[in-house]
C-alpha positions in Angstrom: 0.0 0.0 0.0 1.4 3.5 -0.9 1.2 6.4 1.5 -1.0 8.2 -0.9 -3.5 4.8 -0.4 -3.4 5.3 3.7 -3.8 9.2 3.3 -6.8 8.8 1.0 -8.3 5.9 3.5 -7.7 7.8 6.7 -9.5 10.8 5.1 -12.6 9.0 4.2 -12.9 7.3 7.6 -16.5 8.0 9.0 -16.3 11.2 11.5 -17.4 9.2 14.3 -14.3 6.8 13.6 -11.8 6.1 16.3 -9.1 7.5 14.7 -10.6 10.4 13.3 -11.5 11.2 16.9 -8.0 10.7 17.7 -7.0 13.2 15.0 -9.2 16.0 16.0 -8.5 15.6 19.6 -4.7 16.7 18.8 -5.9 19.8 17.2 -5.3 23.1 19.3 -8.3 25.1 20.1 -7.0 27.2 17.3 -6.9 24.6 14.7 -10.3 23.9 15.6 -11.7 27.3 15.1 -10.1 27.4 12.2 -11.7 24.4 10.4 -15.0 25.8 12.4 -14.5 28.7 10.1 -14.1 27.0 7.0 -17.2 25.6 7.2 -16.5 22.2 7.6 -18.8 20.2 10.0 -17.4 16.6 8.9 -14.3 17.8 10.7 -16.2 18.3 13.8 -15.1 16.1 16.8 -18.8 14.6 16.9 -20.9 13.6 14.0 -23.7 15.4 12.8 -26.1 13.0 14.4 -24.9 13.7 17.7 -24.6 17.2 17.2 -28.3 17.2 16.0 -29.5 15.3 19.3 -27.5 17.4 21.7 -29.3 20.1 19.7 -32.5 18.9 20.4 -31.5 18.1 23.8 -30.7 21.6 24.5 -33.9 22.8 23.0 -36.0 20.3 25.1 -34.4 21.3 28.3 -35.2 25.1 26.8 -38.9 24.4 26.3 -39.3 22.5 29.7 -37.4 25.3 31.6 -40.4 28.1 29.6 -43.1 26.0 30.8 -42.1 26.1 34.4 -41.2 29.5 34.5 -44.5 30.7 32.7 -47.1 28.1 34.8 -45.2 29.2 38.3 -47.4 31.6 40.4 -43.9 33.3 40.8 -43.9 32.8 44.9 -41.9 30.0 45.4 -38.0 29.8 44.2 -37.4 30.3 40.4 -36.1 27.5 38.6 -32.3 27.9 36.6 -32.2 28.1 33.4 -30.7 25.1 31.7 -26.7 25.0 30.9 -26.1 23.9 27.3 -25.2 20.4 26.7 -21.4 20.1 27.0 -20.0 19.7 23.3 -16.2 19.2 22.3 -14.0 21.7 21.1 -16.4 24.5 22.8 -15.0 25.7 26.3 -17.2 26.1 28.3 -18.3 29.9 29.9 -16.1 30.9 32.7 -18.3 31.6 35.8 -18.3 35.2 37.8 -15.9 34.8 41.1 -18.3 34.6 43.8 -17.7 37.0 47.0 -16.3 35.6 50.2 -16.8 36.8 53.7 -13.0 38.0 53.5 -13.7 39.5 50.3 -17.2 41.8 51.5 -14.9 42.7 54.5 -12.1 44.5 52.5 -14.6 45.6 49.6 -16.6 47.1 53.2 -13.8 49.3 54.3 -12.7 50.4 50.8 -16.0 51.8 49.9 -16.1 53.4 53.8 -12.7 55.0 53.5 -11.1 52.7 56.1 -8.5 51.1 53.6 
């Protein structure tokens, strides 16, 4: 078998293929914005099927969060709103730092003048 042979096998491999999965999981989060650029979902690190249901995952979680919200008589706690299915290759969003005891104390005696 030639190396041109492997190359052109390799490149047809399914997405969903171990060793495609191997190949995208060396790219840099770069790389992979790059070939999100280009427009090329059968480079994506999960096949379009599985992109689709996480889709419609995320969409179902959206709808059921709605219809609690909108049939709640708005007294007792609020439910969260749903967190995106966790995808490859997408980071996920970095979370506000939340304030300590420590932290209210010095942020106190800035705003008072007592630095």
């Amino acid at each position: 078998m030639s190396w041109r042979q492997l190359r052109v096998l390799i490149q047809h491999l399914p997405p969903e293929s171990a060793t495609m999965t191997a190949l995208r999981n060396q790219l840099s989060a770069e790389e992979y914005e790059a070939q999100a650029r280009r427009g090329r979902p059968e480079e994506g690190r999960w096949s379009m099927t599985e992109q689709l249901l996480a889709g419609i995952t995320d969409s179902l979680h959206q709808l059921e969060y709605i219809l609690v919200t909108v049939n709640s008589d708005g007294k007792g706690r609020k439910p969260q709103r749903p967190e995106p299915m966790r995808r490859p290759g997408v980071t996920p969003k970095k979370t506000a730092p939340r304030l300590t005891d420590r932290g209210a104390e010095v942020l106190f005696r800035l705003i008072n003048g007592a630095a």
